[in-house]
N, C-alpha and C positions, 0 to 999 in steps of 0.2 A: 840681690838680696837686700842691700843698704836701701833701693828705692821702695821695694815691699815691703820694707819695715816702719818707712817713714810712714807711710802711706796708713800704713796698717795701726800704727801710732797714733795719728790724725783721725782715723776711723773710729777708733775705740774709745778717745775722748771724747766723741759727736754721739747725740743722741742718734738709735738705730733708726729713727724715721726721718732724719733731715738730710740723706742722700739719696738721690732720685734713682731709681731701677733702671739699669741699663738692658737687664734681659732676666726674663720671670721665668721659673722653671716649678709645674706639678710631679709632683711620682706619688704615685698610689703603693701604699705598703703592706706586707702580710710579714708579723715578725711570729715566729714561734723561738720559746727556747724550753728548755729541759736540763732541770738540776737535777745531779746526781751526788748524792753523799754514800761514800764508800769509804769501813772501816776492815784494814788488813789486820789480821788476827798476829799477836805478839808472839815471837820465840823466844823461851825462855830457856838456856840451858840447864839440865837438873844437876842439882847440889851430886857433892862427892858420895859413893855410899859406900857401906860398909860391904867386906864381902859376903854373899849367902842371901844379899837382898837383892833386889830388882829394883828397877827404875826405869819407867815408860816416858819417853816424850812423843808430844802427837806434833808434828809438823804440819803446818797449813798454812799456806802462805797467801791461799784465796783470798779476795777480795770479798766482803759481805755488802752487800746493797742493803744500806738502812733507810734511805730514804730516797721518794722522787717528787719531782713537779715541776708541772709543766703549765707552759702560760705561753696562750696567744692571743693577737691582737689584730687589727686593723687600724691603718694609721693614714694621714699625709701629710709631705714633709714639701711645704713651700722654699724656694730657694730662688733670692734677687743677688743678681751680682750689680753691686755698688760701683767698682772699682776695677780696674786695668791696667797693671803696670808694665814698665815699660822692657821689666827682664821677665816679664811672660809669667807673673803670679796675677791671682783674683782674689778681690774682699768680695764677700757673700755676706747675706745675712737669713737664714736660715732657721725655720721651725718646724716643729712638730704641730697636726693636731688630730687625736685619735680622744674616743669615748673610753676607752683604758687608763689613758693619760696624754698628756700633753708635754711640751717645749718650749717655751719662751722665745722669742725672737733672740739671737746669738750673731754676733757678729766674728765671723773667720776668718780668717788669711789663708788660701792655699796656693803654696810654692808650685813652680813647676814642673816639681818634680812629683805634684802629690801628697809633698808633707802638709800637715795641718798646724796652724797659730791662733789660738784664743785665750782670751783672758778664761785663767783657771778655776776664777768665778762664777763663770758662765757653765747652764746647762746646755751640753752638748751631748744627744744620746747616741749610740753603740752604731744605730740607721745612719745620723746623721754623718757621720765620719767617714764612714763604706762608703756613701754617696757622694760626699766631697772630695773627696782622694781620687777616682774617676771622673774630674768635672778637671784634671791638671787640663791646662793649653799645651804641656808639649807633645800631646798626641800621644803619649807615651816615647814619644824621641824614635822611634824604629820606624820601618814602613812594614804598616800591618799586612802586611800578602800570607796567603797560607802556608804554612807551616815554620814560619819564621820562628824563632826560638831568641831568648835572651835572659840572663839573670844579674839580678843588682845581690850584694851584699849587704847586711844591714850592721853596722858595725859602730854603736853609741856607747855611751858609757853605760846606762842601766838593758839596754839590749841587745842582742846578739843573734844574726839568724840570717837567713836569705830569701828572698821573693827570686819566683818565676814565672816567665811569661811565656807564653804559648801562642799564634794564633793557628784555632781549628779550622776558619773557613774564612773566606772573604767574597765579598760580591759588589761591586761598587765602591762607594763611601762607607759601606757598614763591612765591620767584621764580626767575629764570633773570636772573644781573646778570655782566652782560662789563666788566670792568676792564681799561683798557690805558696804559699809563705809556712817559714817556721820559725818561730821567735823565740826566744827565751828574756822571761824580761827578770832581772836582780833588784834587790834594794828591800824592802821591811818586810813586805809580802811576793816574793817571790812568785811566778806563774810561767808555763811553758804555754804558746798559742800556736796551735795550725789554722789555718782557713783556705778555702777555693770557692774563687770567684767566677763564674762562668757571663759576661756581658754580653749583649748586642752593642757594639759601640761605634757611634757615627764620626768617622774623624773627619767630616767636611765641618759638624755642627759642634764638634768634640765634646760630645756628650752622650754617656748612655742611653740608650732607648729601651734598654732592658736588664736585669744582672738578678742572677740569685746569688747568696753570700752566704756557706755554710762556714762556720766558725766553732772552734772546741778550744775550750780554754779548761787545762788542768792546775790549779792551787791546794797545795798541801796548807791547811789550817791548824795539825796537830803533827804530831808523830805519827801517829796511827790510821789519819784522815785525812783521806782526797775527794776533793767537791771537783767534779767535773760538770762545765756549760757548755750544752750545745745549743746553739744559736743557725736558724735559719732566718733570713729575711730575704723578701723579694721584693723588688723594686721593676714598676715600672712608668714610663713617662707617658703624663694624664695631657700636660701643657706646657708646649714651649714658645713666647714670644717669638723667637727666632722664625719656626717652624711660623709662621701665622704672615711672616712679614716676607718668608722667600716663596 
């Protein structure tokens, strides 16, 4: 951790283009999402009354869908890894660029384990992250054979929740591995997150060749208001240096 930090430190001081690309990675993207704003109708209990009168309460505790939108795109998210340290983390430098919008070149740290580190300055989008979190060198630490099963704890101060891992199929160096999480994150704006992850992923190249990433994220804005996002994005690999040189 202390070496990928230094490293990571020294990377973030250097301009993003004065470290040579050790391995260049395409994925071609399709993100869809879908906001939903839902307001649950108020119970009010009725005042006291007198007797000989009546008093009606109408209970409803449905959900109303007042509002939706949806927004998709086409993207691609270039990914150079800079860096290799020596407890098995990478610095990347990583962008977006899609006619919707675009990414800035962002420089990362990803841990071994998949965690992510960048300056909180830096735009890093929702694609970008999914993708680097899959790019860990520990292969995910298990041996991917079918039907292997395994689950991490996720236990921080602002979240709370667990990842699971699955592999549905193997054949080679490629497996087919379902990740599916449930978070709960604390702190000003509150939010609960599911997502599942379905990859092709090559642990000889330790990199995906394939993943869809469906993601729901519910935040209460009001008393009475839940904005729920659902988030699909697919990801797959367009070019890999690696791939070109074996």
């Amino acid at each position: 951790m202390r070496i990928l930090e230094a490293i990571l430190a020294a990377a973030l001081c250097a301009d993003t283009a004065a470290l040579p690309s050790l391995r260049h990675l395409t994925y071609d993207v399709s993100y869809r999402t879908l906001l939903t704003s839902d307001t649950a109708n108020i119970v009010i209990s009725p005042p006291r009354v007198r007797r000989g009168q009546s008093s009606t309460t109408v209970v409803n505790n449905a959900p109303q869908i007042t509002s939706e939108a949806v927004d998709k795109r086409a993207e691609r998210i270039e990914i150079d890894v800079v860096a290799v340290t020596k407890d098995g983390g990478l610095v990347v430098d990583a962008s977006v660029e899609g006619t919707e919008r675009k990414a800035p070149k962002a420089r990362i740290a990803i841990l071994r384990d998949g965690s992510l580190s960048y300056d909180p300055k830096a735009t890093v989008l929702e694609e970008e992250r999914r993708l680097c979190a899959l790019l860990r060198r520990d292969g995910f630490d298990h041996e991917l054979t079918a039907g292997a099963y395994w689950r991490e704890p996720i236990e921080e101060k602002l979240a709370k929740g667990k990842v699971e891992y699955r592999v549905l199929r193997s054949a080679g160096s490629t497996a087919e591995l379902e990740i599916t999480s449930q978070v709960s994150f604390a702190g000003a704006s509150p939010y609960d997150e599911t997502s599942r992850t379905v990859t092709a992923y090559d642990s000889r190249l330790l990199a995906p060749q394939e993943a869809t990433v469906r993601l729901r994220v519910r935040r209460q804005n009001a008393m009475t208001q839940v904005v729920t996002s659902d988030i699909e994005i697919h990801l797959v690999l367009a070019e890999d240096s690696f791939k070109s040189k074996n």
